[in-house]
C-alpha positions as CSV (number, residue, x, y, z in Angstrom):
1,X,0.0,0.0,0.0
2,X,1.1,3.6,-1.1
3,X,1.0,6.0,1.7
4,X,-1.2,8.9,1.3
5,X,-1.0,12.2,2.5
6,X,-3.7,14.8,3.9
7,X,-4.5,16.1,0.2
8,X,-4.4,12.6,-1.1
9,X,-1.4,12.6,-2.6
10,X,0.7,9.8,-2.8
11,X,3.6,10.7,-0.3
12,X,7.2,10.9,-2.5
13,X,9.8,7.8,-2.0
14,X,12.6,10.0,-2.9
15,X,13.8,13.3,-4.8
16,X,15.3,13.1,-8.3
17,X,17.8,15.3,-10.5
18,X,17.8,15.5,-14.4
19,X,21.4,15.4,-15.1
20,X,22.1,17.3,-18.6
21,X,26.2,16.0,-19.9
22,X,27.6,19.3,-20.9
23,X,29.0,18.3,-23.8
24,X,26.0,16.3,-25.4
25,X,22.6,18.1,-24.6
26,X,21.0,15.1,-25.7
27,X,22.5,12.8,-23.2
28,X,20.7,12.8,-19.7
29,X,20.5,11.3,-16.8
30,X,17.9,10.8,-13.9
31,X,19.6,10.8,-10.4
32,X,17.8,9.9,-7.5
33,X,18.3,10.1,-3.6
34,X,16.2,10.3,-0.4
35,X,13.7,13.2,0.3
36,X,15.7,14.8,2.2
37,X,15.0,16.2,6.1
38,X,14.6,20.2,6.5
39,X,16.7,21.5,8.9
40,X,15.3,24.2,11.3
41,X,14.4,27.1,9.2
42,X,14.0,25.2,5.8
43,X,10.5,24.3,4.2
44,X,10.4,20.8,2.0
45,X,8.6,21.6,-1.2
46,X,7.2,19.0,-3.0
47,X,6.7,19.7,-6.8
48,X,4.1,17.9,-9.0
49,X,4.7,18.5,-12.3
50,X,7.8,19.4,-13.9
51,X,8.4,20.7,-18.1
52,X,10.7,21.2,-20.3
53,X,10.6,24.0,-22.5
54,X,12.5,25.7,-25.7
55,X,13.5,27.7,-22.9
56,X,15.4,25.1,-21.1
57,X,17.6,24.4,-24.2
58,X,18.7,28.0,-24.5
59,X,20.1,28.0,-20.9
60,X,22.0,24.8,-21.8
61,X,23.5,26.1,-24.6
62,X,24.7,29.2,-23.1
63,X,25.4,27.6,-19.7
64,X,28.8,27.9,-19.3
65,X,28.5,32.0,-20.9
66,X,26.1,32.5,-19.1
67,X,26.8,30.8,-15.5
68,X,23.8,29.1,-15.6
69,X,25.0,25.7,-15.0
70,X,26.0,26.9,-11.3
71,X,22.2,27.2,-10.5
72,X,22.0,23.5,-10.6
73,X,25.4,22.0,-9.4
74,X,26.0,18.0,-9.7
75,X,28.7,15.9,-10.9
76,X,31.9,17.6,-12.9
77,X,30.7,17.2,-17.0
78,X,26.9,17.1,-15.6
């Protein structure tokens, strides 16, 4: 049985990361850990739908230009 939450949804198993290879826009990966534990102070946001826009591809393409790959660190290449 799938635990559900007050609003009815489903409660999340873990948090995941779309991984975007620097080098190769088309090559992605999903990374997944634990939801993680706020600390005091912190809110845990839980997001229910996620896209991927025209938008998205612009930022990749001028990532390194444009800093916008140190929004999102993960792994060196990624």
């Amino acid at each position: 049985m799938v635990p559900r939450m007050a609003d009815g949804m489903t409660q999340p198993d873990g948090s995941w990361t779309l991984a975007v290879a620097r080098t190769d826009l088309a090559r992605t990966r999903r990374l997944s850990e634990p939801v993680p534990q706020p600390a005091p102070g912190e809110a845990l946001l839980r997001v229910e739908r996620v896209g991927l826009t025209a938008n998205n591809v612009t930022y990749a393409v001028l990532g390194e230009a444009f800093r916008y790959w140190e929004f999102f660190p993960t792994g060196p290449g990624w």
